[in-house]
C-alpha positions as CSV (number, residue, x, y, z in Angstrom):
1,X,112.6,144.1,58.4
2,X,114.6,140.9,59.8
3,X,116.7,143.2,61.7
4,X,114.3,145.3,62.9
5,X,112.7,142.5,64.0
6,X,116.1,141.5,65.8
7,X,116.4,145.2,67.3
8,X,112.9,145.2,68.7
9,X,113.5,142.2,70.3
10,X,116.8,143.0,71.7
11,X,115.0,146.0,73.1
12,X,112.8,144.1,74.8
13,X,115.1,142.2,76.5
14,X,117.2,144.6,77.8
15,X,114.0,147.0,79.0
16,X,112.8,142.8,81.0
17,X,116.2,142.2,82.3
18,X,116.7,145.8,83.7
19,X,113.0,146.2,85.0
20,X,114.2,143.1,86.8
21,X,117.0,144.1,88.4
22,X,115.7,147.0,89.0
23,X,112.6,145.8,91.4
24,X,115.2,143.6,93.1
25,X,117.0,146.4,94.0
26,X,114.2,148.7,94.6
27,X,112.1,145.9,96.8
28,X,115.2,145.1,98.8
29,X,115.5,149.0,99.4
30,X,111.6,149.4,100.4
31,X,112.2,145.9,103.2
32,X,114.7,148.4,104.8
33,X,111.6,150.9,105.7
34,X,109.3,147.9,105.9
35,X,106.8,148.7,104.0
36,X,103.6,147.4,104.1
37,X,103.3,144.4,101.0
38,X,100.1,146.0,99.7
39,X,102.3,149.6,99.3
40,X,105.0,147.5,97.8
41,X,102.9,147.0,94.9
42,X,101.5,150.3,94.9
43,X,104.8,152.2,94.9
44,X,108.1,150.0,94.7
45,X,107.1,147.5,92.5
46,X,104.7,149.4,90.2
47,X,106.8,151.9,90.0
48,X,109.9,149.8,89.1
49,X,107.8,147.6,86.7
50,X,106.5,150.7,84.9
51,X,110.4,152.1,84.0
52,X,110.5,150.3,80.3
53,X,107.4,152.3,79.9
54,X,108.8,155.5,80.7
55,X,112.7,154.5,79.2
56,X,110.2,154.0,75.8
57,X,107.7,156.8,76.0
58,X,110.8,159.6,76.5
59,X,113.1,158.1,74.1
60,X,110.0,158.3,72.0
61,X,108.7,161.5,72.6
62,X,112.3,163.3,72.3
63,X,112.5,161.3,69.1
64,X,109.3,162.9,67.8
65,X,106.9,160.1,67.7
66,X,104.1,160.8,69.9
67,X,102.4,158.0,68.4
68,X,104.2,155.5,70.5
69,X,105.4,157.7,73.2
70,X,101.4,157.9,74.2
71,X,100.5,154.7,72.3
72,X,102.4,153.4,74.8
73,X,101.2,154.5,77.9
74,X,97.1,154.0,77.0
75,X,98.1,150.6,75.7
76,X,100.5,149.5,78.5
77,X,97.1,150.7,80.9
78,X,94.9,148.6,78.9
79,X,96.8,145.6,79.0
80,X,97.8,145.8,82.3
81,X,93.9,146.4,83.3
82,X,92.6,143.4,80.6
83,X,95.4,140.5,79.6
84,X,97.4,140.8,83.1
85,X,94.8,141.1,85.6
86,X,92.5,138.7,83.5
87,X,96.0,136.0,83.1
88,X,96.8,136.7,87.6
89,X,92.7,136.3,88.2
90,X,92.8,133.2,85.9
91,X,95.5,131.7,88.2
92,X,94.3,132.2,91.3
93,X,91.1,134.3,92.1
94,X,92.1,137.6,94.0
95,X,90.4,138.8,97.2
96,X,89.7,142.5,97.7
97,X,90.3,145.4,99.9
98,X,87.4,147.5,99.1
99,X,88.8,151.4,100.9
100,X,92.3,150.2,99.1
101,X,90.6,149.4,96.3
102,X,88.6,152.8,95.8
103,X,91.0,154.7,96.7
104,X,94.0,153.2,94.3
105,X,90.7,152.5,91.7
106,X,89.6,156.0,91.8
107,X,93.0,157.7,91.1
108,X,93.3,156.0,88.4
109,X,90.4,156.4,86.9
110,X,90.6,160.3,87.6
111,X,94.5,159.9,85.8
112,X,92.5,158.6,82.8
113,X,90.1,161.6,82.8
114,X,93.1,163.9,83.1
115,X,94.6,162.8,80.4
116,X,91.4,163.0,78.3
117,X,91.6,166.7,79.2
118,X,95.2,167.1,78.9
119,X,95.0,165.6,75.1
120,X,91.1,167.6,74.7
121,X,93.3,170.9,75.2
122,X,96.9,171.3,75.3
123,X,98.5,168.1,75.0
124,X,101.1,166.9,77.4
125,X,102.2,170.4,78.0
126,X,105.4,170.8,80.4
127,X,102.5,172.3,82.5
128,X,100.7,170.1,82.2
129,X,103.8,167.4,82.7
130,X,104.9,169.1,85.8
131,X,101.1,169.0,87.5
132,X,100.8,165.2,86.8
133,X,104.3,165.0,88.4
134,X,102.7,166.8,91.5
135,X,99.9,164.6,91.7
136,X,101.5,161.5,92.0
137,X,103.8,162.4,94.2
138,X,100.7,163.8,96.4
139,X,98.7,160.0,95.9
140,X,102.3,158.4,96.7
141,X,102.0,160.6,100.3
142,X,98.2,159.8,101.1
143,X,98.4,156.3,100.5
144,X,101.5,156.0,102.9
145,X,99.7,158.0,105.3
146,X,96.4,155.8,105.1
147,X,98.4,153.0,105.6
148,X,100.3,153.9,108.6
149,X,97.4,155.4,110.3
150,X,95.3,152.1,109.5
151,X,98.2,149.6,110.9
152,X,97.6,148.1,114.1
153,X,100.8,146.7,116.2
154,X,100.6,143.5,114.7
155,X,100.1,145.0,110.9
156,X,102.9,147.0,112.0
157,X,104.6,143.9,111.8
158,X,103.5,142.5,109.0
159,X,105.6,145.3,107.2
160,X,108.4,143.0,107.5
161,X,107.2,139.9,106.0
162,X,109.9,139.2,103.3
163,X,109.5,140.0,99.2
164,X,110.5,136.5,98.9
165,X,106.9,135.0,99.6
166,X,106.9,136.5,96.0
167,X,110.0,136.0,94.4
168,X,112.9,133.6,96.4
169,X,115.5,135.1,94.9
170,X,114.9,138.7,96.2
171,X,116.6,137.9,99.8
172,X,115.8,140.3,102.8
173,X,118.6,142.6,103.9
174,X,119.2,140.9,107.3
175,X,120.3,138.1,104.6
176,X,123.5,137.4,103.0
177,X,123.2,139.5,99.5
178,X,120.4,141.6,101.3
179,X,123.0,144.8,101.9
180,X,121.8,148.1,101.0
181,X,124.4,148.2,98.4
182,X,124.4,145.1,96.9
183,X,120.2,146.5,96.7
184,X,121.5,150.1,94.8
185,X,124.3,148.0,92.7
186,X,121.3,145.8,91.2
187,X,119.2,149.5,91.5
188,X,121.5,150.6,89.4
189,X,122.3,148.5,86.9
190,X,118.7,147.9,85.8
191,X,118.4,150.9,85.4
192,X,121.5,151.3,83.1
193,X,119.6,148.5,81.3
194,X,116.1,150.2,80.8
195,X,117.6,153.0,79.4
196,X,119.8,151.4,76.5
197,X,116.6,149.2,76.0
198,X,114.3,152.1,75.9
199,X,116.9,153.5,73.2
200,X,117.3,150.1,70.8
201,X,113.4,149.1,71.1
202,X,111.9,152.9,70.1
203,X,114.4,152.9,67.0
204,X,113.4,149.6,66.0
205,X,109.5,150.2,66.6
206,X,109.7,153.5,64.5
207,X,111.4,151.7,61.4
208,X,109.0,148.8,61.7
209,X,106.4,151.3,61.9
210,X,107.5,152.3,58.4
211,X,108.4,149.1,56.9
212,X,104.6,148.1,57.5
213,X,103.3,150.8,56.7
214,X,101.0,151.1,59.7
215,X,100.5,154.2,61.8
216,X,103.2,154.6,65.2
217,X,100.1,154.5,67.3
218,X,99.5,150.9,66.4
219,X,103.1,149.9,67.0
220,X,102.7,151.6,69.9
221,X,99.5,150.5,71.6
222,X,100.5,146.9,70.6
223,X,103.8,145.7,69.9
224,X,105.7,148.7,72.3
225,X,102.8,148.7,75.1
226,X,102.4,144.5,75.7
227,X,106.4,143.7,75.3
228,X,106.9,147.3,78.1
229,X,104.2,145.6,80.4
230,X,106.0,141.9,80.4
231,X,107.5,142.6,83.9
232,X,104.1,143.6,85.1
233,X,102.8,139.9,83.6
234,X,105.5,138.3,85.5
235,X,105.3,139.7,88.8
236,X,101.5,139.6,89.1
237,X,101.3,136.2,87.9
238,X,103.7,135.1,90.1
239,X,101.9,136.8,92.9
240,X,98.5,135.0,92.0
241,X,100.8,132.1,92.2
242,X,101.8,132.6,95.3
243,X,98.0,133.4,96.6
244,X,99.6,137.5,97.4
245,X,96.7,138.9,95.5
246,X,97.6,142.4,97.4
247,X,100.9,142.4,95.6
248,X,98.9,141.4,92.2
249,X,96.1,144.1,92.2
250,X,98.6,146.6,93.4
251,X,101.0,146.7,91.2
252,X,98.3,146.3,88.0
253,X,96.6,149.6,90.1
254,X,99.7,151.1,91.0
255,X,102.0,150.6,87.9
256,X,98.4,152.1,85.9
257,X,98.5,155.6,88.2
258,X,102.3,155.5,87.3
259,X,102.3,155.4,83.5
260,X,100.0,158.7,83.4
261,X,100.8,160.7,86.3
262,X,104.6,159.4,86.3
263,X,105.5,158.7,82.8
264,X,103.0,160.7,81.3
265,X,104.5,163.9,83.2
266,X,108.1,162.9,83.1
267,X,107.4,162.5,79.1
268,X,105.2,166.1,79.0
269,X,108.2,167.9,81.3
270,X,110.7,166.8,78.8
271,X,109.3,167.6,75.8
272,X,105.5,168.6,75.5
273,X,104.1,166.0,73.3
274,X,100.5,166.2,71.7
275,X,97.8,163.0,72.1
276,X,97.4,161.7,68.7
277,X,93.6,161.9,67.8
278,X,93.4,158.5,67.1
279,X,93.9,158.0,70.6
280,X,91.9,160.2,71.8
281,X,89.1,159.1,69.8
282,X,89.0,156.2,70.7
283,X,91.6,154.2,73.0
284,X,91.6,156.5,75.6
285,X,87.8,156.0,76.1
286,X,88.2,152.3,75.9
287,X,91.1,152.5,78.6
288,X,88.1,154.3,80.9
289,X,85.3,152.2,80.5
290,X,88.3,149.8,81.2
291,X,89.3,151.1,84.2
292,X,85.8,151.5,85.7
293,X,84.7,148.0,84.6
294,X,87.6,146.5,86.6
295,X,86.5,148.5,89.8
296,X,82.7,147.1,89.7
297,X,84.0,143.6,89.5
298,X,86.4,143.6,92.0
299,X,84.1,145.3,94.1
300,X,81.3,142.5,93.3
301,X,81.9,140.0,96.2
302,X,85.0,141.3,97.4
303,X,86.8,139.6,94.6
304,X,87.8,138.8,91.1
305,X,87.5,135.1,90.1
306,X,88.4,133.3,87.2
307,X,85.1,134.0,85.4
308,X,85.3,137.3,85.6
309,X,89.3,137.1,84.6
310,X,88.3,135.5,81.4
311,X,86.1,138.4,80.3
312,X,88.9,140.5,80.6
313,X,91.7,138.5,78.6
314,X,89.0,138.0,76.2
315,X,87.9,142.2,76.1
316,X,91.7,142.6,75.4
317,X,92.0,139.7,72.9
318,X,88.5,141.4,71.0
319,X,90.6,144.8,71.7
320,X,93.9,143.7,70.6
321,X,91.8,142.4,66.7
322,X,90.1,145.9,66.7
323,X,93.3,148.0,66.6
324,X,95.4,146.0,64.2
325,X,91.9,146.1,62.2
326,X,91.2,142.5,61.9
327,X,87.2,143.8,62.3
């Protein structure tokens, strides 16, 4: 059990370290086609903070534990949605853009429902995989298109503001260290580290799973999901922090579209994997009522303050009791 313990945690590590590097890389990459900071969070960063997700829901698919492989993706969702957005809101109440927020609200809330039928009928079919796949690829293209045709000449501009309003240490590339390949050398090598973290974490979560004797599901939509979304925790805090509530609710929006349509159809393309009815009983419901809720209080006032950031740590603290069955 020690060592399992050991194991998970080294997993963990490796998947926060690489997702890291990773969104270093990937950030410094996007700067080069400035990017607007708002699609920063929607694609670059949510997309690089959502690869220990999909490093630990393929390992655990091809491993034959659907448990966690889809444990983890409702469960990263929900915390992502309730602890993450409730812990950046906390810090610093986050203004709204109500047309980006419908649009990036409503796709993922239409993911959710997908999956629902998905795991209703087939399961995570490779058609089913490949379709997902599809669609986020099609919201990646209209929200790139909305935003250029929405940019005035000084919005234009605004494209270039630096990543390191968030983060100093991600430099721009007219910066010494900001070269495009210093940017695909650190690309790189998080991603080397996501994927032997993926590897060490899902073995460990699957013997734990039987040491306890609890179901995979739980492992997954606890102890896999929340230690997966850590580099979501950091960078929105950090961009609460720094008052770029854009980058926050982006990359909570953005990396939530990317661990169904992305993960979930990279996992469903690799191996079709079923939704455990557990899940679908239950925690894929939640994650929808979830995932509406957040949309009617950000769209109250035009923002989400503290007050309403402590209902949602406390939903996923009530949540968090419900599945590990402490009521």
């Amino acid at each position: 059990m020690l060592a399992d313990s050991l194991f998970l945690l080294l997993g963990l590590v490796l998947l926060i370290a690489g997702g890291d590097l990773l969104v270093r890389g990937a950030v410094r990459i996007a700067e080069r086609l400035r990017l607007s900071p708002m699609l920063i969070g929607l694609t670059v960063v949510g997309m690089g903070t959502s690869m220990p997700e999909l490093a630990a829901s393929v390992k655990a698919s091809l491993a034959g534990s659907p448990g966690i492989a889809i444990g983890n993706i409702v469960g990263s969702n929900i915390a992502n949605a309730l602890l993450i957005l409730g812990i950046a809101t906390l810090i610093a109440p986050i203004e709204v853009k109500t047309r980006a927020l419908l649009r990036d609200g409503g796709v993922g809330i239409l993911s959710v429902l997908a999956l629902l039928a998905a795991g209703a009928t087939v399961g995570l079919s490779r058609e089913i995989g490949i379709a997902f796949l599809i669609a986020m690829v099609g919201y990646i293209y209209y929200a790139f298109r909305q935003e250029r045709a929405e940019a005035s000449p000084s919005a234009a501009q605004d494209r270039a503001v630096p990543k390191e309003n968030i983060d100093p240490a991600l430099v721009p590339p007219d910066q010494p260290g900001g070269r495009l390949s210093t940017a695909i050398l650190l690309f790189l090598a998080g991603l080397a580290l996501i994927v032997g973290g993926g590897t060490v974490l899902v073995n460990a979560a699957i013997a734990m799973a039987k040491v306890l004797g609890v179901t995979e599901e739980i492992i997954g939509l606890t102890i896999v999901a929340v230690g997966t979304s850590f580099p979501e925790l950091v960078t929105s805090a950090v961009a609460a922090y720094r008052k770029q509530g854009d980058i926050a609710l982006g990359n909570v929006l953005g990396s939530n579209i990317y661990n169904i349509l992305f993960i979930g159809g990279v996992t469903g393309a690799v191996r079709p994997t079923v939704v455990p009815a557990g899940i679908m009983a239950f925690d894929l419901w939640f994650l929808l009522a979830v995932s509406v809720v957040v949309v009617l209080f950000a769209l109250s006032g035009g923002r989400l303050s503290r007050k309403e950031g402590l209902v949602l740590v406390a939903g996923y603290v009530a949540y968090s009791a419900y599945t590990v069955g402490l009521f």
